[in-house]
C-alpha positions, 0 to 999 in steps of 0.5 A: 111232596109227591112219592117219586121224589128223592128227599134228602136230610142235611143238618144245620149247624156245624155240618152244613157247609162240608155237607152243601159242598158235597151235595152241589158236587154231587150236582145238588144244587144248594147254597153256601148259606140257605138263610132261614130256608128250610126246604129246597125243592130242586124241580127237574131234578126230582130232589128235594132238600130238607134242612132240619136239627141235627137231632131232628135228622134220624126221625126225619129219615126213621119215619120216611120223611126223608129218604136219605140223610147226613148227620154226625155219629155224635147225634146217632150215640143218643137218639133212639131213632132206627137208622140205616147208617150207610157210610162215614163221610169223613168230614165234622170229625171231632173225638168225645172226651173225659176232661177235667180242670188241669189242676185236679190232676185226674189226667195224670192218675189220681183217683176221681172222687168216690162218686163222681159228678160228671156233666154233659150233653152226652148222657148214654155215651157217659153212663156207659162209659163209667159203667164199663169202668165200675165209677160210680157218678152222677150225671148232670146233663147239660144243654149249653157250655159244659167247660163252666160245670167244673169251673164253678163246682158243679161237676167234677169233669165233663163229657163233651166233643172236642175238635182243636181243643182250645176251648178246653185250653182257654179254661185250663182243663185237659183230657183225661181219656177219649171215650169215642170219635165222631164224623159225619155219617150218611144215613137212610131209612131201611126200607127206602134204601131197599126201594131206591137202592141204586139212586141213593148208591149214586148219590153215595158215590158222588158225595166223596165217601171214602169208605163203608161203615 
C-alpha cells in the first residue's frame, strides 16, 4: 500500500454487518458478505479496507497498519495495544456481567464462596472487578462457552458479555451484577490521526456517530 492511501480496520464476526452498513453509507464500498476476503482496495477512492480479528484491530491500528479502525470496547478491556479511541458508534451494544446458576442464589445476596472460581474470557475486566470488592477468586480463563463453567463445577459464576440474555436463560443462570457495557468504538493511531486529522473527522461524521467518547 502506498502512504497516501487511507487504511481502514473493520472486524469480522459479530461487528461486521452494522460496520459494512455504515461504512458503504459513509460511500465505502464494501459487501454485505466479504466471503474469505481479507482486503478491499477501493482504487480512485484512495481507501483501502483491512478485514481482520476483532483482537487483532488495535495492533493493526497501534502499529500504523491501519489509519483508523472499528472494534468493541469489549476487545479494548483486554488488549495492551495504545489506541486513540475517538468515538462510540453506538451499535454491538451488549453489557459484561457477573452471572451464576439461578439455583446458587448469589444474585439474590448470598454470600460467594471463600475463594471464588470464576471463569471467563474477560480476565483483566474480572480480576479488577473482584479486586475492588475485596473477594478473593480464582480465574479460570476460558476461550470457548463459558455458560458450561458452573454447569459441570468448574467455576463457581462467570464473566462474560451478555446481549438478550437468552443463552443465560437456556441454562438457567441469571445476573448477579453488571461490571461494564460495551459497543463499538471508532479507533486511530494517534499519530495518523494527527497527520490526517480532517479525512478521518470526515469519515467519523459520515459513519453515523452519535456522540464523542
Amino acid at each position: 500500500m502506498s502512504a497516501d492511501r487511507f487504511v481502514v480496520a473493520v472486524p469480522k464476526g459479530a461487528l461486521y454487518t452494522e460496520a459494512a452498513r455504515r461504512l458503504r453509507g459513509a460511500s465505502i464500498d464494501v459487501p454485505a458478505d466479504p466471503g474469505r476476503r481479507l482486503q478491499f482496495d477501493l482504487g480512485s477512492t484512495g481507501i483501502d479496507v483491512l478485514l481482520l480479528r476483532p483482537t487483532d484491530v488495535p495492533a493493526y491500528v497501534q502499529y500504523g497498519a491501519a489509519d483508523c479502525g472499528i472494534v468493541g470496547k469489549d476487545t479494548l478491556w483486554e488488549t495492551d495495544r495504545s489506541v486513540a479511541e475517538l468515538a462510540d458508534l453506538a451499535f454491538g451494544q451488549c453489557r459484561l456481567v457477573v452471572a451464576g446458576r439461578a439455583q446458587d442464589g448469589y444474585h439474590a445476596g448470598k454470600r460467594f464462596p471463600t475463594f471464588l472460581r470464576v471463569a471467563t474470557k474477560f480476565k483483566r475486566m474480572a480480576q479488577a472487578y473482584f479486586s475492588r470488592r475485596n473477594i478473593p477468586c480464582e480465574i479460570i480463563e476460558l476461550h470457548g462457552s463459558v455458560e458450561l463453567g458452573p454447569l459441570v463445577g468448574l467455576s463457581d459464576v462467570i464473566v462474560d458479555l451478555v446481549s438478550t440474555g437468552k443463552t443465560l436463560e437456556a441454562h438457567d443462570m441469571v445476573v448477579i451484577d453488571e461490571i461494564d457495557r460495551s459497543s463499538a468504538r471508532f479507533v486511530a493511531n494517534p499519530v495518523r490521526f494527527r497527520a490526517k486529522h480532517d479525512r478521518m473527522l470526515e469519515l467519523l461524521a459520515r459513519l453515523e456517530v452519535p456522540r464523542a467518547v
